[in-house]
N, C-alpha and C positions, 0 to 999 in steps of 0.2 A: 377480092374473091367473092364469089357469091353464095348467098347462106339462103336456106330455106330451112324457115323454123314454122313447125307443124303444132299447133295448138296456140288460142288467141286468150289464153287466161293468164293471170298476172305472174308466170315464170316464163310463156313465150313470149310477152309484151317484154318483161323486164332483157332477156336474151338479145331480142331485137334491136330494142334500141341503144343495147349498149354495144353489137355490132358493126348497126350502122353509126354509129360515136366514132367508131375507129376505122371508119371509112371504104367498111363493106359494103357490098352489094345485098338486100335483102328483102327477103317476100315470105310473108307469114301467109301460113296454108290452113284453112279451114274446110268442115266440108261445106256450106254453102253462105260463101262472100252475101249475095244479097241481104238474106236472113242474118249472120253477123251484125253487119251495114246496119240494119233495122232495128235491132234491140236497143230501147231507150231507157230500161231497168238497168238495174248493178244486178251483179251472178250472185250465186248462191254462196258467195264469199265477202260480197259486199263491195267487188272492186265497180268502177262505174263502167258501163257498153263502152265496146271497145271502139265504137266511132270515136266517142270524145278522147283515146289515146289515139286513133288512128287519124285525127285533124292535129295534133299535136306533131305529129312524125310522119309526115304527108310524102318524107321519101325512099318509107318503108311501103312497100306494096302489099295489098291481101290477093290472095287468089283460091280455089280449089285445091285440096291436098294436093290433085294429079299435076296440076299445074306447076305450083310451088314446086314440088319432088323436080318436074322436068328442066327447072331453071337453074336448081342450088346444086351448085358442085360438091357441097355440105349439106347433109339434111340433119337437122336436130330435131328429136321426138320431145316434144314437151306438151304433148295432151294428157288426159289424166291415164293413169295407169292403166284400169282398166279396160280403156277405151282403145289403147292404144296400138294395138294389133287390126283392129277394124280400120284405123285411121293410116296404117301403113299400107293395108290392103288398098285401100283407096285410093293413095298415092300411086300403088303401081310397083310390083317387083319391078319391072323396068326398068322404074325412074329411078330406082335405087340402086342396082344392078353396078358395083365397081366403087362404089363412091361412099364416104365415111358418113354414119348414121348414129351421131352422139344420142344418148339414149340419157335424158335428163327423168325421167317417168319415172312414178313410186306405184309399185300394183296394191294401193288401199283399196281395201273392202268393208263399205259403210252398213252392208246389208242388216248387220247386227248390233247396229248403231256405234256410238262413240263409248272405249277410242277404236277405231279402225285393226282391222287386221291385214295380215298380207295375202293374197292370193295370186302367183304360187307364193310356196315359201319352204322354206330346208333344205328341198334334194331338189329346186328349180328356182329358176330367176325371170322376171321380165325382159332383162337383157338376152338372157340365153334363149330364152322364147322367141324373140324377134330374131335372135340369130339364126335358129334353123328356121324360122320361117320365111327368112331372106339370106340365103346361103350365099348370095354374090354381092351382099352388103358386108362391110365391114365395121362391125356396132362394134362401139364405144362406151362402155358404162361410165358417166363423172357426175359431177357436182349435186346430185341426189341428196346428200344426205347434209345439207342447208336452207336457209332462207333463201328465196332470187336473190334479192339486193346482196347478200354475201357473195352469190356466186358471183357477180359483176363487180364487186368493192371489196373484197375481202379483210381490207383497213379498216371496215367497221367495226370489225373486233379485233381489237389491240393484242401484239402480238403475233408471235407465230398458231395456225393452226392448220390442217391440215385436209386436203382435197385426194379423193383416191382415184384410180382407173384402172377399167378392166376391158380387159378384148385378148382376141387372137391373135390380131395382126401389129407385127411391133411396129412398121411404119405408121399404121394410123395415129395409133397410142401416142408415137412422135410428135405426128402433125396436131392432137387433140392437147399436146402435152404446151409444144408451141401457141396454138390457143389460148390454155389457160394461164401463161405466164402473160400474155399480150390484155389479160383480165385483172391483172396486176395479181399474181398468184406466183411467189418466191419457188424457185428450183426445189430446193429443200423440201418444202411445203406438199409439194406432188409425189404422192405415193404409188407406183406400179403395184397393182394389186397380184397381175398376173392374169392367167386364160379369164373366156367370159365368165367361166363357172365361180369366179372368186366376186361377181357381178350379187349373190345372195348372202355374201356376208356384208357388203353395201345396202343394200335394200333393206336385210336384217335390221338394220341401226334406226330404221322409221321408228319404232316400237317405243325404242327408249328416248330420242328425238321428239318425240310426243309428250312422254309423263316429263321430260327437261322442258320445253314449254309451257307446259300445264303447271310446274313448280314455280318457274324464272317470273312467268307472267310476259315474258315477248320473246321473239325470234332472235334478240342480236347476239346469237353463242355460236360458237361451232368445236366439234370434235378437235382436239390434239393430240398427236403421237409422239409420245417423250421420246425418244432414240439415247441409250447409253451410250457412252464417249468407249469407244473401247481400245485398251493400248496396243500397241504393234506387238 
């Protein structure tokens, strides 16, 4: 299948190539590949330009959002949060028009420095946001509320833990659901959240996702939902 993942920082690097791992078709979408191409600094995260990942996986494609969008029968939004309604505009209702748009994005707002806030938050979601403003797309809120490397290994952390999803569409949900097991992500493990609007108690979990990092001192934890055994 072919996959177009939208943003080139190290959640759509990590997405990509664990993709193409399992024998996708795949082209990361920016908005301008040249510029990309060119950066010889690490981002503002420390990871290094994305040339030196993109000689590494030379048969992972980069292209322009619009482009990506018109290739991937799957589009995955992994720009940053904020950005990421610009970054779909650009892409093109079009390109997106029918076809499932996994929404990996957290809407952090640095504007008030560290730690980050959400913007929206409570009675709105970035999921939900991108779904009315692509109403013939079928968004998929998942693996948000982890580290990448979990979302692609989730063996890193020993143990069961648990990945949620949210949308309208129960086919997608399906096909996102089948995804995530092909990530090595146990039946069990995946939690139907329900409609996109349950998309803002996902996003909600940034806040404390943050002060658990800030405590742990690294990323390798994730969320678990006990489930009680209950008798017949």
């Amino acid at each position: 299948m072919r996959h177009a993942v939208l943003g080139t920082g190290v959640v759509g690097r990590t997405i990509a190539g664990k993709l193409s791992s399992l024998g996708h078709e795949v082209v990361v979408g920016t908005r301008d590949p040249q510029a990309t191409l060119a950066r010889t600094q690490p981002d503002g995260y420390g990871n290094p330009p994305y040339a030196r990942w993109q000689a590494e996986h030379p048969q992972v494609r980069l292209a322009a959002f619009a482009d990506a969008a018109a290739q991937g029968e799957v589009v995955l939004n992994a720009t940053e949060g904020l950005s990421s309604l610009r970054a779909l505009e650009s892409a093109g209702a079009a390109n997106l028009a029918g076809k499932i748009v996994i929404d990996i994005a957290n809407p952090l707002d640095f504007s008030r420095g560290m730690p980050p806030s959400l913007d929206p938050v409570n009675t709105d979601s970035l999921g939900e946001q991108i779904q009315r403003a692509f109403t013939e797309a079928k968004v998929v809120k998942t693996l948000n509320t982890m580290n990448a490397r979990i979302m692609v290994d989730p063996a890193r952390v020993p143990g069961a833990h648990t990945v949620f999803v949210s949308g309208d569409d129960a086919e997608a949900k399906g096909a996102v659901t089948d995804l995530l097991r092909s990530f090595g992500w146990p039946a069990d493990d995946i939690i139907d959240l329900g409609d996109i609007t349950t998309a803002r108690g996902a996003e909600m979990l940034l806040p404390i996702w943050l002060r658990l990092y800030g405590a742990l001192g690294h990323a390798d934890f994730n969320f678990h939902i006990q489930k009680a055994h209950r008798s017949a």
